[in-house]
N, C-alpha and C positions, 0 to 999 in steps of 0.2 A: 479663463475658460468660460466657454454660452455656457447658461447654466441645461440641466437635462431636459428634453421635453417629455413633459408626464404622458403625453399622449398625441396621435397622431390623428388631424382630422380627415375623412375619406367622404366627400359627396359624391352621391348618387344619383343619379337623374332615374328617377321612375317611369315615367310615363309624356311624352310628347305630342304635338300635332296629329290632330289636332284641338284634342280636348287640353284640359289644363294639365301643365307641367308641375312635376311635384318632385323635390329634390331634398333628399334624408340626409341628416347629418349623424355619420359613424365615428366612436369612438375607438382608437385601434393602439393598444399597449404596446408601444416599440419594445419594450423587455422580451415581448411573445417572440419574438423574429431571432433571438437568440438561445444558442445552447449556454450553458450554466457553464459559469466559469470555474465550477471544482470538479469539473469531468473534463477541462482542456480539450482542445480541440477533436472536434469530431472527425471520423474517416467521412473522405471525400465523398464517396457513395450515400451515404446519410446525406453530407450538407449538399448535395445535388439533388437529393429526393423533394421532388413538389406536392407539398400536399395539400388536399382539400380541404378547405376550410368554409363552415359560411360567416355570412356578416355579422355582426352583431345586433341587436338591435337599437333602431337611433334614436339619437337622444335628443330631434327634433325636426319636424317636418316643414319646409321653406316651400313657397309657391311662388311666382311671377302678379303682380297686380295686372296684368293682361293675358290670361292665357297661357297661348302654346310658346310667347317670346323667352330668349333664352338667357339665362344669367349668369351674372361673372362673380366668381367669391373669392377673397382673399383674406388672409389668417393675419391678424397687426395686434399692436400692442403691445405695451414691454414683456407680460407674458406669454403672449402668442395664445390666448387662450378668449380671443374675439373674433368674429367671424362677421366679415363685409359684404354685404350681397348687394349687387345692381343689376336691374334688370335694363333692356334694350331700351324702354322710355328715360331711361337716367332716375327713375325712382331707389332709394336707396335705405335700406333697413340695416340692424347691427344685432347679432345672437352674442351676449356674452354669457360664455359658458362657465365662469364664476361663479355667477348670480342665476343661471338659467333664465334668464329673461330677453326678451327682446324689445329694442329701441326704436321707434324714426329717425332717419337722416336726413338730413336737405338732401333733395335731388340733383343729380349732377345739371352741370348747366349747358355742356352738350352729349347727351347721351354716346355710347359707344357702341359697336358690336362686338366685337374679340381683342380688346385693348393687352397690352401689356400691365400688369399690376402689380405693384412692389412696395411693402409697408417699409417704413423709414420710419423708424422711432414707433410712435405716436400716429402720425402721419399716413396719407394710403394714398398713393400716384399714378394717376392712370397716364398712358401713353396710346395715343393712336396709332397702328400698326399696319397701313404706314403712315407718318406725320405728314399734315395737311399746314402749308406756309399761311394761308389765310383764315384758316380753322383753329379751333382749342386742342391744339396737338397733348398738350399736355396740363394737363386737370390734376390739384391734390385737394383732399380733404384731411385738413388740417385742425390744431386746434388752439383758435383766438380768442384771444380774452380782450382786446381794444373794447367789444360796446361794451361789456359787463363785466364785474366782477366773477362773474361766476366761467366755470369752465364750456367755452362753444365749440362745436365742430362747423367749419364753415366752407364750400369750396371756393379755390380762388386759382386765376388764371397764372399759366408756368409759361414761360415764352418757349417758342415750339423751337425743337434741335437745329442747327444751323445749316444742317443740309437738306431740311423738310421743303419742299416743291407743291405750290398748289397743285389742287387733285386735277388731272387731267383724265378724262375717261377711253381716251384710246394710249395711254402711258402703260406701261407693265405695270399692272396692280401689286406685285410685292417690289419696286423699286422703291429702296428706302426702308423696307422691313427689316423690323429689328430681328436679328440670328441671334444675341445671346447679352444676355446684360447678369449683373452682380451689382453689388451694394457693397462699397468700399468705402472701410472705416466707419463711423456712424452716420453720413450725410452725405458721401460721394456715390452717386448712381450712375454705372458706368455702362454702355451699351456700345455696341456692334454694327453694324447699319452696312451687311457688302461691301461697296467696292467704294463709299464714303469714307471707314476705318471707323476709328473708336472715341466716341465723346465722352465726357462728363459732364453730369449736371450735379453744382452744388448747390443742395437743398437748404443750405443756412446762410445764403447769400439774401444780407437783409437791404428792403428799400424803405423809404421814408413814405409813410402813407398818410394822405388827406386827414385824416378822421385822427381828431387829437393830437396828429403828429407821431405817433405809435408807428416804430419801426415793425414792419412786417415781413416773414420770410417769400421769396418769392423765387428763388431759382436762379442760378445761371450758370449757361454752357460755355465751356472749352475743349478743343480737340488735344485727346491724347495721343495721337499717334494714326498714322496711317495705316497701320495694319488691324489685323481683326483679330479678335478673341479665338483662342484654340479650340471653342465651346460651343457647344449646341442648346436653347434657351439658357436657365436657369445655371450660375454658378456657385457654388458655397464656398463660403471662405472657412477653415479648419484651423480655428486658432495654435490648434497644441502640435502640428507640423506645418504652422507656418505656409501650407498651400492651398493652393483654391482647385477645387473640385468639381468636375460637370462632365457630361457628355464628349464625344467630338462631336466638333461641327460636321463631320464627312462623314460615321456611324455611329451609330445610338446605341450601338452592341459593344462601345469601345468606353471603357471611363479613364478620365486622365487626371493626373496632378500638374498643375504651372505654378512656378513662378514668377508674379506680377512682378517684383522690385526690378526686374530687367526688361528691357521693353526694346524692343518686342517680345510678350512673356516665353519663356522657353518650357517645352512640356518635361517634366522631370522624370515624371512614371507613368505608366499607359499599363491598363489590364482590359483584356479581351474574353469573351464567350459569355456575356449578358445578354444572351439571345432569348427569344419565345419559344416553344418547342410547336412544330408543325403545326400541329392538332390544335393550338391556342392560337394561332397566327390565322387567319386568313383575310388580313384589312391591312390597314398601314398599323405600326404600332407605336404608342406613344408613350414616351420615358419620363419619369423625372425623378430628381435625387434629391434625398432632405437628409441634411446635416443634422444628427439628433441630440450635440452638443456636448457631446462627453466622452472620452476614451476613446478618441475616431473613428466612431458608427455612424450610417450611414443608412437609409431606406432606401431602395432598390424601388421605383414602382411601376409597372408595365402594365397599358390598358389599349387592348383588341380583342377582335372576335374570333372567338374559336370555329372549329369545322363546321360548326351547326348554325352560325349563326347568331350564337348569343353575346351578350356581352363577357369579355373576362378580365379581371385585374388579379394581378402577378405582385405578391408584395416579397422583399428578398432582404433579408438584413448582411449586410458586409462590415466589416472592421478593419480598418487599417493600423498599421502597427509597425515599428523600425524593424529591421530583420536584423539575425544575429550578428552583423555585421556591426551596428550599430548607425548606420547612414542610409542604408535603403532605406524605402520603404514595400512594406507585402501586404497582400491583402487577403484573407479571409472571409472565404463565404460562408453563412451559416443557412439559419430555415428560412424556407421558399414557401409561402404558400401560395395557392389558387383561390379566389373568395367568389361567392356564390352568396344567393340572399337566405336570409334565414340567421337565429341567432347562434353565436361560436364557442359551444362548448369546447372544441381542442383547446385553443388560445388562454380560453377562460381558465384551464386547468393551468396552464403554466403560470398565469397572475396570483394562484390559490385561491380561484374564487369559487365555492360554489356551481356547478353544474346540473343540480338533479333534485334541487329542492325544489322547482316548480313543475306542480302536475300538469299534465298533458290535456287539454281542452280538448272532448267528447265531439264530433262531428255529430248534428241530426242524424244519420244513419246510424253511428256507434249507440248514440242516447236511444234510438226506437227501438235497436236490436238488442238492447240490454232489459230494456221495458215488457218488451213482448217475451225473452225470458224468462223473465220473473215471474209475468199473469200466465203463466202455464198452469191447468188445475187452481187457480185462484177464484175469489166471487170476484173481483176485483181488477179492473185493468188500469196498470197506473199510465200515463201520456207524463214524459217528462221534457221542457222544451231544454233548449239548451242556454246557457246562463251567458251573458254579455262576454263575450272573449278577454283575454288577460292583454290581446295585444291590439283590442278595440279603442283609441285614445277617448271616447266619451265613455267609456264603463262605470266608470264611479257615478256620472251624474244620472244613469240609465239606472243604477243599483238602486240610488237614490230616489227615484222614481218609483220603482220597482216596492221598495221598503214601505216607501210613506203612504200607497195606493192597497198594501197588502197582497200584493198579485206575486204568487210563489213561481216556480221554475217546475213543480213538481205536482201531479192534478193527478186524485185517485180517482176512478169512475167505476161505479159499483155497476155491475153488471145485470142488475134488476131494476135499472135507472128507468123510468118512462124516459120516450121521446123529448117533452118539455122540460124537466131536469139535466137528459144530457145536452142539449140546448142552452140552459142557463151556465152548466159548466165550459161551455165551449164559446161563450160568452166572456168566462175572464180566460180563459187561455189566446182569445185573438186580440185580448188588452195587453197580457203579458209580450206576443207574440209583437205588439204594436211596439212596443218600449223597445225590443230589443232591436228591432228596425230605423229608431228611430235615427236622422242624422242633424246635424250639427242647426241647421235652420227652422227643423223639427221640437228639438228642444227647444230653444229659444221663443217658440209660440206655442210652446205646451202651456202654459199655464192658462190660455185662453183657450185652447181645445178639449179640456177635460180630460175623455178617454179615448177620444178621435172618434173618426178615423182622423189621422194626420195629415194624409193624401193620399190621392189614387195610387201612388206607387208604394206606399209603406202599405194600404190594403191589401194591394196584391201579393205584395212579398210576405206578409206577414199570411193571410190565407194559403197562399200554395207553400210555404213553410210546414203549417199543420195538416194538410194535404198530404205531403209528403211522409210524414211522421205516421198518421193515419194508415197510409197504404203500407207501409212496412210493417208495421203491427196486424194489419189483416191476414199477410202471408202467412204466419204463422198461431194465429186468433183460433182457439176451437169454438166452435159451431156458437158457444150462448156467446160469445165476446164478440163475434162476429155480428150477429144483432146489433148489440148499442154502439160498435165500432161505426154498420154503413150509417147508420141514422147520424151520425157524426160526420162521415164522409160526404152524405146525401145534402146536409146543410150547407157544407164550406161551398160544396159545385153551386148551390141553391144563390148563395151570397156572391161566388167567383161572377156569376151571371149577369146580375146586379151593377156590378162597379162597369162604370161607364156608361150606362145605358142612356145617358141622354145624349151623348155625340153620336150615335148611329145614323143620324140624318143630317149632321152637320155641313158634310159636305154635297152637293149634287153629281151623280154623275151626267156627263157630255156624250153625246152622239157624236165620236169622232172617230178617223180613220186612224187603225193604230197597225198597218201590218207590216213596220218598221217594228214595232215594238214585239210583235208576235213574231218576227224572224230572230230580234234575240233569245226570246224562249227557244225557239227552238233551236238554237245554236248552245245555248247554255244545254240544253237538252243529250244534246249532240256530246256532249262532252262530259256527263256524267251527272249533270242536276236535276233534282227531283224538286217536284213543287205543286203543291196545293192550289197554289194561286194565281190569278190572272193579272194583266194589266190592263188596265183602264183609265179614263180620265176624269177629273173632276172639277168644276169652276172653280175659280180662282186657285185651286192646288195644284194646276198639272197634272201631270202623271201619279200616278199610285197602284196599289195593289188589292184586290177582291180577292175573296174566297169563292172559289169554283166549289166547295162542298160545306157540309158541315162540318169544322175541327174545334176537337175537344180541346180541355185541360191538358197539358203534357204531350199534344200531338204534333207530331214536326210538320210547320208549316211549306218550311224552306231545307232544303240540302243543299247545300255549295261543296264541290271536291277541293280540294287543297290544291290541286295541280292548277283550278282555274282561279287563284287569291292571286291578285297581281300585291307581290311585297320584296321586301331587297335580295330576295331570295333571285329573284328575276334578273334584278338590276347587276347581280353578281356574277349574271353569266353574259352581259355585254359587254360590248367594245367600250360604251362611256366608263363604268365602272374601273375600267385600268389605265384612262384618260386622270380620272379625277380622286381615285382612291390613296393617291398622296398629297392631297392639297388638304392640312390640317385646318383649314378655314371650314369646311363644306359638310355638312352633316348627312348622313344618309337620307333624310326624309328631305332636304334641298335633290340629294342628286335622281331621288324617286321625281322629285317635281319636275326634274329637266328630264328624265325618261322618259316621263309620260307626251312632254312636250313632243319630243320626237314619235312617239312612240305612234300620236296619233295622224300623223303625216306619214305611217311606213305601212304601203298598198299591203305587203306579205306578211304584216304583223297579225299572230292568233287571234289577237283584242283588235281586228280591224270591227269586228260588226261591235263591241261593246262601245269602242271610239266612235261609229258614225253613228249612233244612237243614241250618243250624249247632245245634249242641247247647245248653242251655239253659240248661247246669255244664259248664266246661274243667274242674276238678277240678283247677288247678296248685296249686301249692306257697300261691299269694296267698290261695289261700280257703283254706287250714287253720284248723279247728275249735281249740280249749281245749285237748282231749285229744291232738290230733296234735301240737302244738307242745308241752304238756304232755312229752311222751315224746321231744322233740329237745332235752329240757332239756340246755344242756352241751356241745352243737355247733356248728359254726361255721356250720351250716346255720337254724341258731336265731335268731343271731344277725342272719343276711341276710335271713332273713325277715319278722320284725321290720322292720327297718330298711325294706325296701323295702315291706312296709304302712303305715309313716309315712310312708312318700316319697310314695307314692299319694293318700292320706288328705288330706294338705296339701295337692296337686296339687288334687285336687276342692274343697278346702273355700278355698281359692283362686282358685278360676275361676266354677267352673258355678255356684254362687248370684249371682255378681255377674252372669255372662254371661246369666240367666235375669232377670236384672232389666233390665238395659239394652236387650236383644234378646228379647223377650219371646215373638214371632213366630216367630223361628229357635229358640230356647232355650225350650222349654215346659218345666216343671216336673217333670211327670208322666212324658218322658222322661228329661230327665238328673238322674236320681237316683244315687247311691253306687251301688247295684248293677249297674243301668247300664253305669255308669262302670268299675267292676272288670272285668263282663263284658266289654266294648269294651277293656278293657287286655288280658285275661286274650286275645281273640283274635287282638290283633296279634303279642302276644309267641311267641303257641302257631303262628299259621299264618302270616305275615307272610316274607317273602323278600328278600332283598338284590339287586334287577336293576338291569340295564344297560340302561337303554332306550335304542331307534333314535336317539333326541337326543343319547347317549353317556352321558347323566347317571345313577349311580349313586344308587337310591331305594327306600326300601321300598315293599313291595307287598303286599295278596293278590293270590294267583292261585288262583284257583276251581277245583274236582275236586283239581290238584298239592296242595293242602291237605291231602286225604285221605290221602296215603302216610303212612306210617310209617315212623321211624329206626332204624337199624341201625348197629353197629358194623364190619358187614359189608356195606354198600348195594350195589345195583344202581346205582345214577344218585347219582355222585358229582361231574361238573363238570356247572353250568348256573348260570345265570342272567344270561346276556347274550341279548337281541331280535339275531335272525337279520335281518338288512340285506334282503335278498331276498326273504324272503317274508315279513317282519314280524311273527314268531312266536315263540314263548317254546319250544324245544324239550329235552328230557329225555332225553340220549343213555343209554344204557347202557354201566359199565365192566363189566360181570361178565355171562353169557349168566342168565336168566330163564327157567326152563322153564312149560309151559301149564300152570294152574292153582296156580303158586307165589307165594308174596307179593311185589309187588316193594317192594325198599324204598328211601328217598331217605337221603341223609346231613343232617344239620341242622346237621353242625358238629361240631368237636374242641371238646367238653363235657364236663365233669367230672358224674357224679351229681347233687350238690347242684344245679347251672343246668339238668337235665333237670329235676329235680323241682318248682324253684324257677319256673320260665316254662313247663313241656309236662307236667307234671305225671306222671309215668316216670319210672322207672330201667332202665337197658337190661342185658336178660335173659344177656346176654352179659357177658364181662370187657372192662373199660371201661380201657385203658390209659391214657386220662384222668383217671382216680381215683386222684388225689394226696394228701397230708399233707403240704405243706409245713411247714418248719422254719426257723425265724429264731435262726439260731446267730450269737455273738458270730465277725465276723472283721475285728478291728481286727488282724491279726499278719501277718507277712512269714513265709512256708514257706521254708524251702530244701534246694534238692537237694542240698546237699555240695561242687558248686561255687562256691560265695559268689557265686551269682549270687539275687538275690531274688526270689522265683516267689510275687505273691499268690494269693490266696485267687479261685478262677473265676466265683465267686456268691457273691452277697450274702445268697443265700434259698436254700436246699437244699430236698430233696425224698424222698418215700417212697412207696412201691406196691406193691401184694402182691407178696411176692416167690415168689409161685406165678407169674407172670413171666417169673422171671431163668431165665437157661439155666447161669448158674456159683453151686453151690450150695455148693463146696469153698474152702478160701480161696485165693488174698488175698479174694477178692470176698464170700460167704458169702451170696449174694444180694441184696448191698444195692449201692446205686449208689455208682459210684466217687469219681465226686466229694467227695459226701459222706463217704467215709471216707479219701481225701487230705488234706480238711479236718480230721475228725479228727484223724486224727494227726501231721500238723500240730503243731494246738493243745496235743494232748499231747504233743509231741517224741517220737514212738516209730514215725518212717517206715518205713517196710517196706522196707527195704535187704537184699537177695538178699546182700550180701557179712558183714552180720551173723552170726553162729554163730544155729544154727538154735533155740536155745532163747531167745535174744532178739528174735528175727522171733515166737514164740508168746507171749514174753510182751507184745509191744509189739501185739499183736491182742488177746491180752485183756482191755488196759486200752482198746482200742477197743468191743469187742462189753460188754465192762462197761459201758461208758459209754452206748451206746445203750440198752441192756437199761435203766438209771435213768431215761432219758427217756420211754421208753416202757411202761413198767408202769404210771406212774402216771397214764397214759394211757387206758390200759384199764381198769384199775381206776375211773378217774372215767365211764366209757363205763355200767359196773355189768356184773350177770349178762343171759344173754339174758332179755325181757322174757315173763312169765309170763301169756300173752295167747294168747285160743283166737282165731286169724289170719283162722280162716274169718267169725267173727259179727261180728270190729269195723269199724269203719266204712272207708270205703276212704282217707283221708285216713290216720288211726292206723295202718292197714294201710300203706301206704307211708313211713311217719314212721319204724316200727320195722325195714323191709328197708334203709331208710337207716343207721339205726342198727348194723345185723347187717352191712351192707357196713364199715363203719369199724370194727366190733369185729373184722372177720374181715382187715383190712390190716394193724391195729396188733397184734392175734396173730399174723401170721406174720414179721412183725419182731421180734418176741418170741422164737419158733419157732426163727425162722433165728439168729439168737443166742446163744440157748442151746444149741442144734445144735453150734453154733460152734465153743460152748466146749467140748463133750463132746468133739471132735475134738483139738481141742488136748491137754486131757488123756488124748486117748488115742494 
C-alpha cells in the first residue's frame, strides 16, 4: 500500500499581470476532509453540506524571476514532500518542505508553457502539450551521478512520442494533446493522444553514454493500443482495489474505476453528481483527484469562479470501500469544503491544533481609538503605532531594528509639552513609523541609512501613517490635548510638504493641442468621474496630469465609478468569453488582452473615445528597434528583453492563427495580427492596475483618464486600488499636498529601471533607490563571531546601488551595504573586530575593497566608454537604451569610486 500523505500541497496564484506574480504554498491536512471514524458514516445531508473554510497560512511565498510569467509546479520525490517550480524561461528552483529550504536547479533547456508534468521516482518529466517532432518534446530532470561522485540533478533529452508532428501553425493546436496519462508500475508513463490511442514511455530504458561509458536512462516509447484511456488528465492507480481512478474523459462531474489488465480498459464503477453548485460555477471548472494512499481516500478538488467573480476551490474527501456484497465497490462522500484566503481555524480544530492562542493584530484605527480612550481627563496623551504584523514575513528582522535603535511602539506625550519637545517626540515615532514600513531592499541598506528616511515612499507612508493616527485622536481630544495634538499634526503636513520638493520642475510643460484629451474628460465626466485634475503635456513624458486646484493630504484627486473599470467582469458579458471560457490553456488576463483587441476596432463600443485616445506606439522596452537593443548589448536588460519578445511571439503564434480559424466571426484576421497583439500587450502592461473590486476579488484593470498620470519616485497618490463599498468608486487619495497647476503624479510600483523601461517604457528622472546590481556570491560557509556560535551567511543574493545613496562614506561601511561586506569578510576570514590592533582592521578592509574593486572593474570595462552618439537625432528607443546604459555605468563607477576612496584612506 502508497504510504499516507501527511499533507496536501494547494498553490495559489496571488497576484498577476501585470506586476509581479506571487504564488503561496498551503498546507492542507487530508485527515480535515474526513468525518471520524467512531461516529461511522454521516447522514447524507451533513456530507453534502459545503462549508466555508479559509486557507491556511503558507508556508511559503514563490515568485517568477521575470515577472508577470507563469509557472508550472509539481510535487516528486519518494516522499512527495518537494515542490518543482519552472517558470516560462525554463528557470527552475526546488522548496523541500523537509528541510524548509529552497534550492537552484539547472534551467530546463527548452522552456515550456502548460507542459504535462509527472514525477517518476526521483525524477520530473515534462511533456509538450502538444509534442513537437523537431523540438524537445519531452524533457526530464533527472538524477546522475556519471560526472561525480556526488548526487546531480541534470536535464537530459527524452525522444519525443511517436505520433508527435512538427508544429505547424495553421494545424489544430490541440492535435496531438495529451487527454489523460498515469504512471504505471514505477517507470511506465502511459498517455492518451485522441484519435493516435495510447503510448508508453519507459523511463528505465537505459542507453550507453559518451562520458565514461556510463549507461544513462533515456526513455523509450511503444504503442499500447489504439484506443484511449477512459479518463480525463490525471489517473491514480489504488493499490488496495487494484483499480485506477480519474475523471471521464466526456464529464468531470463523473468519476470512474477501470481496469487496465484488459485492454482495452473496461470501466468497472462510475459514480456521478461531483458537480459545483450554481453560485461557485460561473467559468469552466477544473477537476483533479489525488489518491491519498491509504484505505481508498481520495481528494475531490474543483477550481472556478463563483457569481462574483472570485476565485473558488472546492476541496471534497471521498472514500471508496467494497460494499456488503463483498465485490462491489461504493463510494462515500464526506466534508466539502469552500477555501477563501485567510488562516483555517475550522480544519485546524479537527487536526487538534490550536485556534485561539494568537492574538488578533490592532488596526491603526483600533490602536488610535483605544489611545484617545484612555487620555480622556488624563495630563497625558499616549500615540501608540501599531507593532510589525504577526503575518508581516520581515517582523523579526523589523523587531530587531526596533529593539537595538530603542524606538518603542508606544510614545506618552504630556500634554504641557512645548512645541519643540512635541517635535523631538515626533521625531522618534516617524523612525519607529520608518522601521515598520520598511521592505525587504529597505532592510538590506539600513545599515547605511541610519534612521532614514529610507525613501520617498517609506516617508510618505510612514508620515500619513501618524497622520492618520493624529487625526483620530483629535476627534475625540478635549480642548488642552487638542493643543499639543495640532502642533503634531501641523508638523507631519509641514514635513508631508517637503518630500519631493525638488521634482516639481522636473518636467516641462508643452504648448500643445490637447482637445482629444479634454473630450475624454469630458466623456469620463459624462459618466460619472469626478476629478481635480487636468491633462496636459510635458517634454519628453507625454501626456500627464495637473492639478487644476489646490489638493490636500487625504483629498480625492481622482473618482473613477466602477461601472467604467474595464475588467473580466466586462469580458463576461461577451460573445468571445463563451468562445474561449473552455479552452484550459487561456487565462483570463490573455482573454482580456484579445478583448481589448477587438474592442478597440468596435465603432459602438462605450470605450470608443478611451480607445481612440490611446496612442498608436507605447514605445516600451518590447518594440525596441536593432539599434536600441544593438546598444544594450551585455546587459541584463538585454537579456529580458529578448526573452520576453519570444514569450510574446509564441504566445501569438500559438493562439490567434488557430483562434482566427475556428472563430472566424469573433477572430477576424485583419484584427488580430502581431502588431495588434503587441499593441494590446504593450497597453495592459503600460496602463493596467491591480483592484479590488466591490466583489472583494483582486483583478486587473484599466481605468480610463487614472491611465494618464505619470510615475514618480516621489508620487502624490500612493495607496489606491480598492472600490469604495459606499459609493462604488475607484478613488485616488493623496499622500503629499499638490499645488494648482503642478503635476500630480501616481506611484506604479517599487520598480527597478530595466521593468520601467521593459513594460512603460521610461526611466525615472529621479534616483531610483530601486536600481540594483545584484550579485550571486558563493555562500556555501559558516561566519563566526568569535563565539563558536555559527552565524550564516543572511542572503543567498546580495546587492549594490549607487552609493551617492549611502549616508556612511568612511569605513567600516565605505558606502557599500553591510551585508554584503559581513559576507565578505567572512569569506575572506578578515572580520572587522574593533579589538584587532588597528593596522589589521586596515588590512583585513583592504582585502575586502580589493576584492570588490576585481568584481567590479571588469564590470565596467564590459559596460565599454560612454557611447559616441549625438542623443538629440537618434531615435527614441536608442535614446533610452543608452540612458539605460549611462545609469549602470554610473552605479558600477561609484562602486569603483567608493573603493578606491577606500583605500586612499587607509593608506593615509
Amino acid at each position: 500500500m502508497s504510504p499516507a500523505r501527511a499533507f496536501l500541497y494547494l498553490v495559489v496564484e496571488r497576484c498577476r499581470y501585470p506586476v509581479q506574480s506571487l504564488y503561496t504554498v498551503h498546507l492542507i491536512p487530508p485527515w480535515s476532509l474526513f468525518f471520524s471514524s467512531k461516529g461511522g458514516q454521516r447522514p447524507r445531508s451533513e456530507a453534502a453540506e459545503i462549508k466555508e473554510a479559509p486557507l491556511p497560512s503558507p508556508i511559503v511565498t514563490l515568485y517568477p524571476s521575470a515577472g508577470d510569467l507563469p509557472m508550472n509546479f509539481v510535487l516528486f520525490g519518494r516522499g512527495k514532500d518537494k515542490i518543482m517550480a519552472t517558470d516560462y524561461l525554463g528557470r527552475a528552483f526546488l522548496y523541500d518542505d523537509a528541510l524548509g529550504a529552497v534550492s537552484a536547479l539547472p534551467s530546463m533547456k527548452d522552456p515550456e508553457y502548460d507542459p504535462v508534468s509527472v514525477a517518476v521516482g526521483d525524477d520530473v518529466y515534462f511533456l509538450s502539450n502538444p509534442p513537437d517532432a523537431h523540438g524537445r518534446s519531452v524533457q526530464a530532470l533527472a538524477d546522475q551521478t556519471y560526472w561525480s561522485r556526488r548526487s546531480e540533478m541534470h536535464w537530459r533529452h527524452v525522444p519525443p512520442p511517436p505520433y508527435a508532428k512538427p508544429k505547424d501553425k495553421t494545424a489544430d493546436v490541440y492535435d496531438g494533446a495529451v487527454e489523460a496519462y498515469m504512471l504505471v508500475g514505477e517507470s511506465q508513463l502511459w498517455v492518451s493522444a485522441g484519435s493516435y490511442g495510447t503510448y508508453s514511455l519507459d523511463t528505465q530504458k537505459k542507453i550507453c553514454y559518451s562520458i565514461k561509458g556510463h549507461e544513462v536512462s533515456r526513455g523509450e516509447w511503444s504503442k499500447v493500443g489504439d484506443w484511449r484511456l477512459p479518463f480525463q488528465g490525471r489517473a491514480s492507480y489504488a493499490r488496495e482495489h487494484k483499480r485506477w481512478f480519474g475523471f471521464s474523459e466526456r464529464d468531470q462531474t463523473i468519476l470512474r474505476a477501470a481496469d487496465l489488465q484488459q485492454q482495452p480498459p473496461v470501466v468497472s464503477h462510475q459514480w456521478e453528481g461531483f458537480t459545483v453548485p450554481k453560485a461557485y460555477c460561473q467559468a469552466s471548472v477544473r477537476s483533479f483527484l489525488v489518491h491519498l494512499g491509504t484505505g481508498g481516500r481520495f481528494c475531490i478538488a474543483k477550481f472556478s469562479n463563483d457569481e462574483s467573480g472570485r476565485d473558488t476551490a472546492m476541496l471534497t474527501g471521498v472514500e471508496v470501500a467494497p460494499c456488503v456484497d463483498g465485490e462491489a465497490l461504493c463510494l462515500v462522500k464526506h466534508k466539502t469544503y469552500r477555501l477563501s484566503g485567510g488562516s483555517w481555524p475550522e480544519i485546524a480544530a479537527d487536526c487538534r491544533c490550536s485556534s485561539a492562542q494568537k492574538p488578533r493584530q490592532l488596526s491603526w484605527r483600533e490602536v488610535a481609538a483605544t489611545m484617545a480612550a484612555a487620555a480622556a481627563g488624563s495630563d497625558v496623551v499616549t500615540i501608540r503605532l501599531p507593532s510589525p504584523s504577526e503575518d508581516d514575513p520581515l517582523r523579526h528582522d523589523k523587531k530587531k531594528i526596533l529593539e537595538s535603535r530603542k524606538l518603542p511602539c508606544l510614545f506618552p506625550l504630556p500634554l504641557s509639552s512645548s512645541a519643540a519637545d512635541a517635535c523631538k517626540l515626533l521625531d522618534q515615532m516617524i523612525h519607529a513609523a520608518r522601521v515598520a514600513h520598511m521592505d525587504e531592499l529597505e532592510l538590506y541598506f539600513a545599515g547605511d541609512d541610519g534612521y532614514g528616511p529610507f525613501s520617498t515612499r517609506n516617508e510618505l507612508e510612514s508620515l500619513n501613517l501618524l497622520l492618520k493616527i493624529i487625526n483620530t485622536l483629535l476627534v475625540t481630544a478635549n480642548d488642552r490635548a487638542k493643543g499639543v495634538l495640532q502642533v503634531l499634526e501641523d508638523e507631519i503636513v509641514v514635513r508631508l510638504r517637503s518630500v519631493g520638493l525638488t521634482d516639481n520642475d522636473q518636467m516641462v510643460l508643452q504648448t500643445q493641442n490637447h482637445d482629444t484629451e479634454d473630450s475624454l474628460l469630458k466623456w469620463g465626466e459624462h459618466h460619472g468621474v469626478k476629478s481635480k485634475l487636468q491633462i496636459s503635456f510635458f517634454e519628453g513624458a507625454g501626456r500627464g496630469m495637473v492639478a487644476s486646484e489646490n489638493i490636500g493630504v487625504g483629498d480625492i484627486a481622482l473618482e473613477i465609478p466602477e461601472s467604467l473599470i474595464i475588467s473580466e467582469k466586462l469580458l463576461c458579458q461577451s460573445d468571445m468569453f463563451l468562445a474561449l471560457k473552455d479552452l484550459n490553456s487561456i487565462t483570463t488576463e490573455t482573454m482580456l488582452l484579445l478583448w481589448s483587441m477587438r474592442e478597440r476596432h468596435t465603432p459602438s463600443s462605450k470605450f470608443r473615445m478611451f480607445f481612440e485616445t490611446l496612442p498608436s506606439n507605447f514605445n516600451t522596452g518590447l518594440s525596441f528597434g536593432i539599434d536600441a537593443l544593438a546598444a544594450l548589448e551585455g546587459t541584463l536588460l538585454f537579456d529580458e528583453l529578448m526573452q520576453a519578445r519570444q514569450h510574446l511571439h509564441q504566445q501569438y503564434d500559438e493562439l490567434c492563427p488557430v483562434l482566427c480559424t475556428k472563430f472566424p466571426e469573433i477572430f477576424k484576421q485583419d484584427i488580430f495580427t502581431w502588431d495588434n497583439f503587441l499593441w494590446a500587450c504593450e497597453l495592459w502592461y503600460s496602463n493596467s492596475m491591480m483592484v479590488v473590486l466591490s466583489s472583494g476579488k483582486l483583478t486587473t484593470c484599466l481605468i480610463p483618464v487614472a491611465g494618464l498620470m505619470n510615475h514618480s519616485v516621489s508620487p502624490h497618490i500612493l495607496n489606491y486600488g480598492r472600490i469604495d463599498q459606499a459609493t462604488k468608486s475607484l478613488k485616488f487619495p493623496l499622500s503629499r499636498p499638490c499645488e494648482a497647476g503642478s503635476q500630480c503624479f501616481l506611484s506604479y510600483g517599487k520598480h527597478s529601471g530595466s521593468h520601467l523601461i521593459t513594460f512603460y517604457g521610461f526611466l525615472p528622472r529621479e534616483d531610483n533607490p530601486y536600481d540594483v546590481i545584484p550579485l550571486d556570491l558563493d555562500t556555501s560557509i559558516d561566519e563566526e563571531d568569535g563565539t563558536d556560535q555559527p552565524v550564516s551567511t543572511s542572503l543567498t543574493t546580495h546587492m549594490v546601488r549607487g552609493t551617492w545613496l549611502s549616508r556612511s562614506e568612511g569605513p567600516p561601511m565605505y558606502g557599500l551595504p553591510q551585508p554584503l561586506l559581513s559576507h565578505l569578510r567572512a569569506t575572506l576570514n578578515c572580520d572587522h573586530d574593533e579589538s584587532l590592533p588597528e593596522a589589521d582592521i586596515k588590512e583585513n578592509d583592504r582585502m575586502v575593497l580589493e576584492t570588490l574593486i576585481s568584481i567590479f572593474t571588469p564590470m565596467l570595462e564590459g559596460l565599454g566608454d560612454a557611447d559616441d552618439y549625438n542623443r538629440e537625432s537618434v531615435s527614441w528607443d536608442v535614446a533610452l537604451a543608452l540612458s539605460y546604459k549611462d545609469l549602470k555605468r554610473r552605479i558600477i563607477s561609484s562602486i569603483v569610486t567608493s573603493c578606491t576612496s577606500g583605500l586612499a584612506m587607509l593608506d593615509s
